[in-house]
ZAMARGU-4260 file (C-alpha; in steps of 0.2 Angstrom, whole numbers, plus 5000, padded with zeros to 4 digits):
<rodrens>
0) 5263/5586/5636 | 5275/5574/5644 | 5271/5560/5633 | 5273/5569/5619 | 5291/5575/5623
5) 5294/5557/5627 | 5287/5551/5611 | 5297/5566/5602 | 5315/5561/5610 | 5311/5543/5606
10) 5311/5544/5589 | 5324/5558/5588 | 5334/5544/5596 | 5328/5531/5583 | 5333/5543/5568
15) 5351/5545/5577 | 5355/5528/5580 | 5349/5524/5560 | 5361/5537/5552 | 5372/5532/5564
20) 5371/5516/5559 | 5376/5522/5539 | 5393/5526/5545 | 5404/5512/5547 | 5422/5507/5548
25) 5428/5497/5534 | 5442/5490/5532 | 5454/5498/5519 | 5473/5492/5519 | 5481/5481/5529
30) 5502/5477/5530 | 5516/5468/5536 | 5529/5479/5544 | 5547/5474/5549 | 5549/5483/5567
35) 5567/5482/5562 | 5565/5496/5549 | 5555/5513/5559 | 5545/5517/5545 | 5532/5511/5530
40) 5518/5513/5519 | 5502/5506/5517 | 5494/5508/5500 | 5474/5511/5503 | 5471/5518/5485
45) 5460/5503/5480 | 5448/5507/5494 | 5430/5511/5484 | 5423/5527/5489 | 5429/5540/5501
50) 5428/5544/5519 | 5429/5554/5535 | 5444/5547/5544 | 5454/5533/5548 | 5461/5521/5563
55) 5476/5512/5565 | 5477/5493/5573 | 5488/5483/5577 | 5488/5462/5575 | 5501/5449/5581
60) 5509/5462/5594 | 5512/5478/5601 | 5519/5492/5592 | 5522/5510/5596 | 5519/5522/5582
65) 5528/5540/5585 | 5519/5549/5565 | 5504/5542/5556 | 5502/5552/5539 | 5485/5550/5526
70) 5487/5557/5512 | 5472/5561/5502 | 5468/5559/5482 | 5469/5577/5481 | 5486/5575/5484
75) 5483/5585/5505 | 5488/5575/5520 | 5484/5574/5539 | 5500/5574/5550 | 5497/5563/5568
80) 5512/5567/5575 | 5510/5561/5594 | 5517/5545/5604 | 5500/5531/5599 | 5503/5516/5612
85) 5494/5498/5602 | 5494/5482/5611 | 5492/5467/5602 | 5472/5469/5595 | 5469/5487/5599
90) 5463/5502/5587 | 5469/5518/5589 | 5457/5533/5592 | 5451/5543/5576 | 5465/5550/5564
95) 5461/5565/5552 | 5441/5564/5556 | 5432/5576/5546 | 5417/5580/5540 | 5420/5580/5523
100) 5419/5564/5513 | 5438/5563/5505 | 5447/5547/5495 | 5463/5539/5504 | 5479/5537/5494
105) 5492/5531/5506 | 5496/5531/5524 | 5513/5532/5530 | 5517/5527/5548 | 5533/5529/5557
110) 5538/5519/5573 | 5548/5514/5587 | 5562/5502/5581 | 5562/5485/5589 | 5577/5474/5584
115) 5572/5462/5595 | 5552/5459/5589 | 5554/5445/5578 | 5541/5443/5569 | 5532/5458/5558
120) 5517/5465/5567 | 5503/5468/5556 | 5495/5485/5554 | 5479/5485/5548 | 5469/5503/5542
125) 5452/5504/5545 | 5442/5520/5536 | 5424/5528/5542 | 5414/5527/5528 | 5397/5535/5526
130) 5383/5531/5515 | 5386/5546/5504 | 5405/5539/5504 | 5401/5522/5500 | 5392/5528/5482
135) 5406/5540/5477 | 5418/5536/5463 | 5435/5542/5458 | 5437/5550/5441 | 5437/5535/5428
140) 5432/5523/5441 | 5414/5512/5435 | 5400/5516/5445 | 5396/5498/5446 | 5413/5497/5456
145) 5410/5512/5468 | 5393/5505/5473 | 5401/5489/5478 | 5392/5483/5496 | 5399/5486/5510
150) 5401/5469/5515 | 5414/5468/5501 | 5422/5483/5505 | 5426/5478/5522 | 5440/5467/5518
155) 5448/5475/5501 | 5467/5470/5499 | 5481/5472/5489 | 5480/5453/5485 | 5461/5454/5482
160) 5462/5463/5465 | 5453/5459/5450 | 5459/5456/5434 | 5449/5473/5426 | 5462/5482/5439
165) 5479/5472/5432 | 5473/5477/5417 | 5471/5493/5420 | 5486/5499/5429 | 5492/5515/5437
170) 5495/5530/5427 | 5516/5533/5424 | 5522/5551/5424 | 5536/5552/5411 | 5535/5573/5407
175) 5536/5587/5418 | 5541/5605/5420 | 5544/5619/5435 | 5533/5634/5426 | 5535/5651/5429
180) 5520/5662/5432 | 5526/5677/5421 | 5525/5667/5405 | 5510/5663/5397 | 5518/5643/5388
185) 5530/5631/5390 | 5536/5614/5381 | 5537/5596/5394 | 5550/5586/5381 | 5544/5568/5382
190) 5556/5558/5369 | 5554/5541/5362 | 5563/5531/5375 | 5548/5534/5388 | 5534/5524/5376
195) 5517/5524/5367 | 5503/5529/5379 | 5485/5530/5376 | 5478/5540/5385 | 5487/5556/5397
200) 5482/5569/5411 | 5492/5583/5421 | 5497/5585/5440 | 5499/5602/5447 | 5512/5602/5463
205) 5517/5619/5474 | 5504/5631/5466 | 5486/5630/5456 | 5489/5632/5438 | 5476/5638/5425
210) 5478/5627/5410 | 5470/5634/5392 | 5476/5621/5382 | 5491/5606/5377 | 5497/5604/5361
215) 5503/5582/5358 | 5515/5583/5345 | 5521/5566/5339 | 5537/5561/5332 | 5530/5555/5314
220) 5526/5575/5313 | 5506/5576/5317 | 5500/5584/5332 | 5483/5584/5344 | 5478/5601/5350
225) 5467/5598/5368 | 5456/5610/5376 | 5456/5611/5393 | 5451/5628/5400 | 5452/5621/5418
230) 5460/5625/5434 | 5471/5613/5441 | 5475/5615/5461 | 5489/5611/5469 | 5493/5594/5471
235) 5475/5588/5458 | 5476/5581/5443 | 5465/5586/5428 | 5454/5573/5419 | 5460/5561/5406
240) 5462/5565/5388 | 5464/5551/5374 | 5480/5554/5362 | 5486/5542/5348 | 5493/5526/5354
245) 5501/5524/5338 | 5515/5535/5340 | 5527/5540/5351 | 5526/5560/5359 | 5539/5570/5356
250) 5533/5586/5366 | 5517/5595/5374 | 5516/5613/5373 | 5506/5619/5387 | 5497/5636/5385
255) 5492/5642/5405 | 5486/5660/5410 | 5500/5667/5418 | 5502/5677/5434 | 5512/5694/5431
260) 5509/5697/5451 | 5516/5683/5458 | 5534/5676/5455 | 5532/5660/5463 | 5532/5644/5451
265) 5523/5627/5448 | 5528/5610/5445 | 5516/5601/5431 | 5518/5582/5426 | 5510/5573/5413
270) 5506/5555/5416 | 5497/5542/5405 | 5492/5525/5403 | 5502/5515/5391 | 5497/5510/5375
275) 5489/5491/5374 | 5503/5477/5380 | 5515/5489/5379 | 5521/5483/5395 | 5518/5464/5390
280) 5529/5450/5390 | 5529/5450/5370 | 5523/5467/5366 | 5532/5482/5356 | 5539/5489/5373
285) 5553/5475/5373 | 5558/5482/5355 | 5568/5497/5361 | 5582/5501/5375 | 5589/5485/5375
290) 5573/5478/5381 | 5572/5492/5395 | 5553/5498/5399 | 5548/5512/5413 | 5536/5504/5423
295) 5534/5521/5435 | 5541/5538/5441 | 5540/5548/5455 | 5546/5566/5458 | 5553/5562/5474
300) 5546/5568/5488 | 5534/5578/5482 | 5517/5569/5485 | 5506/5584/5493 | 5522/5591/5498
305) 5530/5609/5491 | 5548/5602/5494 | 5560/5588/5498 | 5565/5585/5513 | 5583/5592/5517
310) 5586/5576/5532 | 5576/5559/5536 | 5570/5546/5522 | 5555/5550/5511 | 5544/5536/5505
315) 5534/5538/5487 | 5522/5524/5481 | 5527/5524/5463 | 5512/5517/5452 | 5515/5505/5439
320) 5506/5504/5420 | 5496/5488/5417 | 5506/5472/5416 | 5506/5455/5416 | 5521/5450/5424
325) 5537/5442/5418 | 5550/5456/5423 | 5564/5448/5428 | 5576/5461/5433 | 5574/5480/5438
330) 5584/5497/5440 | 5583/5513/5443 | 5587/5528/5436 | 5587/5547/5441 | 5586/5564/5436
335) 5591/5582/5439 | 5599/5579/5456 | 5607/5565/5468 | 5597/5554/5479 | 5602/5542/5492
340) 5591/5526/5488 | 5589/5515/5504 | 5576/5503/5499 | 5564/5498/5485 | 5550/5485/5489
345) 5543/5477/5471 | 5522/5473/5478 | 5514/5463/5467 | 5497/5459/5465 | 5500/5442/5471
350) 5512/5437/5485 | 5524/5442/5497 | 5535/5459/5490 | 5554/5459/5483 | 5562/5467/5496
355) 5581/5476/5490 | 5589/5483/5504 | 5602/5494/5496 | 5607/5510/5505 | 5620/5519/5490
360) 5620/5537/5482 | 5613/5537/5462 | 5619/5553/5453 | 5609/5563/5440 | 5607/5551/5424
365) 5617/5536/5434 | 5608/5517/5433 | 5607/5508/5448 | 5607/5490/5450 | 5599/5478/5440
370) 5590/5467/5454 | 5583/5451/5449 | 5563/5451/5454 | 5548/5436/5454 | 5545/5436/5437
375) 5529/5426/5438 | 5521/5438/5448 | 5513/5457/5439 | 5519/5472/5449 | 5505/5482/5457
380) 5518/5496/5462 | 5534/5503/5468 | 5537/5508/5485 | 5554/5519/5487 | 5564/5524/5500
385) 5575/5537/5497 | 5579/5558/5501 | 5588/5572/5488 | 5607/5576/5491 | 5602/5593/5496
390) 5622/5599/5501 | 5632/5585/5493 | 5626/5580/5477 | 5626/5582/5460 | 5614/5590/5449
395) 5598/5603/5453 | 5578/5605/5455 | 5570/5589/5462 | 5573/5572/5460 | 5566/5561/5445
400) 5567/5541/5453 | 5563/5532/5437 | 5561/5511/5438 | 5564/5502/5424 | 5559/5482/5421
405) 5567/5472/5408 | 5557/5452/5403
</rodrens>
């Protein structure tokens, strides 16, 4: 009996120590971060698969992080708010562990300010992955890519990217509207000036939305009715649907089940990919606004979030469509009500980012800058730095930061 409840525990241990041995910690994101500044971001959307937490390290030197914030692809996030000591080489404890398999967006760190540190201390973010994690696959993403080994997932970076994910860009959101739950349709004005795109899909922020259908309807007159018949949660995006590349959109009438019951409101954006070398050095893009393209848009401070912030600095990663470089200058542009912009940081595929340090209040409509950028780099995305005049300001609703690149 004994040496059957031996062999028993033995071979309990065995199948603990081999599922065990399935979850790993992968490497995810890593960045430079001025110790000067008290806060950044690190993108870890490129990281294939999902997981079931993360872990903050620490390279170079000591740092002292005071808020460590993942937000999800579903748009949720995990608040670490608590004093996490790193010497130079160590990993925090587990952040945001759960037992549910989720894909990672972004995570934002905030820190003790050290003037004196020198040198940036590099952050790197290590995920737990899970065998079941390592196989799933975003909406749109290969399954060839999702199953990539883990060997190579271990060391995925911004400067790793491959050409299929140049080419393929982020999604730019150039429509939106704050719907009311005691209508039943609505019209997002999109307007030639914003560009040709191929393909779009909707965002959902502050409430789920139950979305019948969209109506494209393009400038030379013709239209594209879509189904979708599909619940959209809060802070989710809907699948992709394919419109004309052809033509610019004029408008999309939304039909969504309205809520007589409640009062409260939604805000839904529309995003698409741009129509092919759009965004290209010679392409059509160049042909209009003086050369001006929108290479991305953020509402700000709304990323999993129901509000602005009133005080403090909000920090949106703001996705750019597929180019191929040759921007020479950039600018910003916002709607509906004033910001203070502090910083934008240009990251590229390649290379160390652009960096413009410019702390200065941008009205509704106003143009700020231009700033001369690499131009022999393409731009992975926009990280921006900025909160809403809440109290003085112009203007009303949330904040639209629009960045425009001209070759």
């Amino acid at each position: 009996m004994r040496r059957l409840f031996v062999t028993v525990l033995l071979l309990w241990s065995a199948m603990a120590a081999t599922a065990q041995a399935r979850d790993r910690w992968v490497l995810v994101g890593t960045r430079d971060v001025d110790l000067a500044k008290g806060s950044d971001s690190i993108d870890v959307s490129e990281a294939r698969g999902s997981f079931r937490g993360i872990r903050v390290e620490a390279k170079r030197q000591p740092v002292d992080l005071t808020k460590v914030k993942v937000i999800f692809g579903d748009g949720s996030a995990h608040d670490e708010d608590r004093l996490i000591h790193l010497l130079k080489g160590e990993r925090s404890k587990p952040i945001g562990l759960s037992e549910t398999d989720r894909f990672l967006e972004r995570v934002d760190v905030t820190y003790q300010v050290n003037q004196g540190a020198g040198s940036p201390v590099r952050i790197e973010v290590w995920a737990l992955q899970t065998d079941q994690g390592r196989r799933a696959r975003r909406d749109g993403e290969p399954a060839a890519a999702a199953a990539a080994t883990p060997q190579a997932a271990e060391r995925t970076k911004p400067s790793d990217a491959k050409p299929d994910e140049r080419s393929k860009g982020g999604d730019v959101m150039f429509g939106y509207r704050d719907v009311g739950f005691g209508m039943d349709q609505d019209t997002i004005r999109v307007g030639s000036e914003n560009g040709k795109f191929s393909r779009l899909r909707l965002r959902v922020l502050k409430n789920d939305v139950f979305v019948n259908s969209m109506k494209v309807v393009y400038n030379d007159g013709t239209s594209d009715d879509i189904v979708l018949n599909a619940q959209v949660k809060q802070g989710a995006r809907s699948q992709w649907y394919d419109v004309k590349a052809t033509e610019f959109i004029r408008e999309i009438h939304l039909l969504y089940r309205s809520r007589p019951n409640f009062s409260g409101q939604a805000r839904v954006e529309v995003s698409g990919q741009y129509a092919p070398d759009w965004l290209a050095a010679s392409g059509e893009g160049r042909k209009f606004n003086e050369g001006w393209v929108m290479l991305g848009a953020q509402s700000a401070g709304m990323f999993g979030v129901s509000s602005i912030k009133a005080f403090g600095f909000d920090r949106d990663v703001i996705p750019v469509g597929a180019n191929e470089g040759g921007f020479k200058k950039i600018r910003v542009k916002v709607r509906n009500r004033s910001i203070t912009l502090k910083e934008l940081r240009v990251v590229y595929y390649d290379g160390p980012d652009t960096v413009i340090d410019r702390r200065t209040r941008v009205d509704p409509d106003q143009v700020e800058g231009p700033w001369t950028i690499d131009a022999n780099k393409p731009i992975k995305q926009i990280v921006a730095s900025y909160r809403g005049r809440i109290v003085w300001g112009k203007g009303s609703g949330v904040p639209v930061v629009e960045v425009w690149g001209q070759h």
